[in-house]
N, C-alpha and C positions, 0 to 999 in steps of 0.2 A: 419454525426455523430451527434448523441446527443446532445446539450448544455451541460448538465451536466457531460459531461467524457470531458478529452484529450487526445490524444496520443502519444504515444513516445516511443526511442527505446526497451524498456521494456514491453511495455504493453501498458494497460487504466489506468487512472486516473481521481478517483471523483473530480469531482468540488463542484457540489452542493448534498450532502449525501440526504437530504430531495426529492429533485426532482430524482436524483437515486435510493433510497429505493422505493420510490411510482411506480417510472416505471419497478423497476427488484426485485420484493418483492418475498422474500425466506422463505420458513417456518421455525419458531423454531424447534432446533432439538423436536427428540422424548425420546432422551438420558435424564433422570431424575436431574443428575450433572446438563446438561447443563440448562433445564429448573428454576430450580433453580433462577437465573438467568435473567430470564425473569418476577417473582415475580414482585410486585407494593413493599415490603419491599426492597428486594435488587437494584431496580431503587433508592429507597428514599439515602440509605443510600450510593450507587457509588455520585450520584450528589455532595454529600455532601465532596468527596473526593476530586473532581475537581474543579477548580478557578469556580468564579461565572459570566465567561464573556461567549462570543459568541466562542472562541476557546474550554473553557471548557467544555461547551455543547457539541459541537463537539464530541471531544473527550472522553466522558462520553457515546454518541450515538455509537461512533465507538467501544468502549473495548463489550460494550451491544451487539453491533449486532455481533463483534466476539465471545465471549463467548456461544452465545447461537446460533450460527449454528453448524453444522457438519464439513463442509467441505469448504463454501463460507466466503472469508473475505476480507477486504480493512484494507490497510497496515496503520494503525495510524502516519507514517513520510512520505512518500510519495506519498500517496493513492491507490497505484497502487490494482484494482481489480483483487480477484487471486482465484482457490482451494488450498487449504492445498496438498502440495507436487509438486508445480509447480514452476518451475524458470524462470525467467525473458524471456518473448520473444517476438516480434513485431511481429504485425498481420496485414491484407491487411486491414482488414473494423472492424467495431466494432461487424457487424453482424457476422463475421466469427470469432472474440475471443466467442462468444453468440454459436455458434454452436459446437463449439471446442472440437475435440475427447480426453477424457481423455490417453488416450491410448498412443498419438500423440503427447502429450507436452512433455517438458523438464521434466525431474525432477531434484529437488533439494538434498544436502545430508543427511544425517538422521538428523543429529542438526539443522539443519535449518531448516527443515520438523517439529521437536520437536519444536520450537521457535515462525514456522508460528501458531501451535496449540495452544501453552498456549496463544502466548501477540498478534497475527495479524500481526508480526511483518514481512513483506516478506524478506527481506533479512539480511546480514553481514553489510549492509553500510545502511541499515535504522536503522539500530541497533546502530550504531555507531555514526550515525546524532543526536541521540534521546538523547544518553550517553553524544557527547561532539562535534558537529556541526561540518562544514567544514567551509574554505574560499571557492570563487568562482576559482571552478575550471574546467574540463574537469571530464566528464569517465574514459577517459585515462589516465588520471593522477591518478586516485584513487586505489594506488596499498597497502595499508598499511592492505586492506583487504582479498588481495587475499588469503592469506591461508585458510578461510572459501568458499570460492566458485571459486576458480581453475580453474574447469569443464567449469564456463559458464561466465567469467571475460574475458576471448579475446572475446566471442560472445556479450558479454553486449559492450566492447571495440570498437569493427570492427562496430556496429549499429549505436553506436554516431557516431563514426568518418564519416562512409556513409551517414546518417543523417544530420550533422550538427548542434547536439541537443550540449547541458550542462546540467551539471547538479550544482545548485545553492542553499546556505541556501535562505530560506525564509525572506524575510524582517521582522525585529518588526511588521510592519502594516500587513503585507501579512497573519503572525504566529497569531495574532490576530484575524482579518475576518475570519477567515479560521482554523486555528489548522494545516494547512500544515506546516511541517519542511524543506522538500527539494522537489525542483520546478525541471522539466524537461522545458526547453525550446529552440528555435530555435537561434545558435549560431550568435552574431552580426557580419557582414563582417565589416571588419577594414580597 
């Protein structure tokens, strides 16, 4: 697998946006809204929105490069790489989420479909990380969102639990280097 991706029970996740953009470079859409967008004025004026640090960057890259695709975007809270209309799901290899038949994945429900398209935002619980953080907890602990995504909350569930993953706010330092809000990683044995 790549440096620049992780994985976990949900998918891939960027590490390094620069070294991922350069190796799986997507064209602007052709959509005239979206292009917009991609302008050297509205880069000037997003910058100016964002803190002036190395997260802000970030995250001024990340709303950019969702905004002006169609269909490809990484989640702004937990980076998870996704299409617009895909729900959360773990894959064998990285090569094979890369191949991945539209057809074949999950899908998500219309307002989260609606939500992936305006903000990149892939799910209820990055949504909610973004609004007002978690402690460290489990997957399976995180029921306060189930009524947005129902369908696929035991399947996101049953992965960690097989897995062995968490899922955790980012540290100050971590939200800082990075613009990551919530960390996928491998459960500590006690």
């Amino acid at each position: 697998m790549p440096s620049y991706v992780s994985a976990s029970p949900v998918g891939f996740h960027v590490k390094d946006l620069r070294d991922f953009l350069d190796a799986h470079p997507t064209h602007i859409s052709l959509d005239p809204e979206r292009r917009t967008w991609a302008t050297e004025e509205a880069c000037l004026e997003l910058s100016n929105m964002f803190p002036d640090d190395t997260a802000g960057e970030i995250l001024c890259n990340l709303f950019l490069y969702n905004k002006t695709r169609d269909v490809n975007r990484i989640c702004p809270s937990c980076r998870r790489v996704y299409r617009v209309g895909e729900a959360p799901q773990a894959y064998e290899s990285f090569e094979a989420f890369l191949a991945r038949d539209d057809d074949r994945v999950p899908k998500v429900n219309s307002a989260t479909r609606e939500e992936q398209d305006l903000s990149g935002i892939c799910s209820g619980l990055c949504f909610e990380a973004l609004i007002d953080g978690f402690e460290y907890m489990s997957a399976e602990e995180i029921n306060d969102w189930a009524h947005c995504h129902a369908p696929y909350l035991a399947g996101i569930q049953e992965a960690a639990r097989q897995s062995g993953y968490v899922m955790r706010n980012a540290t100050a330092e971590e939200w800082a280097s990075s613009g990551i809000k919530l960390i996928w990683e491998k459960k500590q044995e006690s």
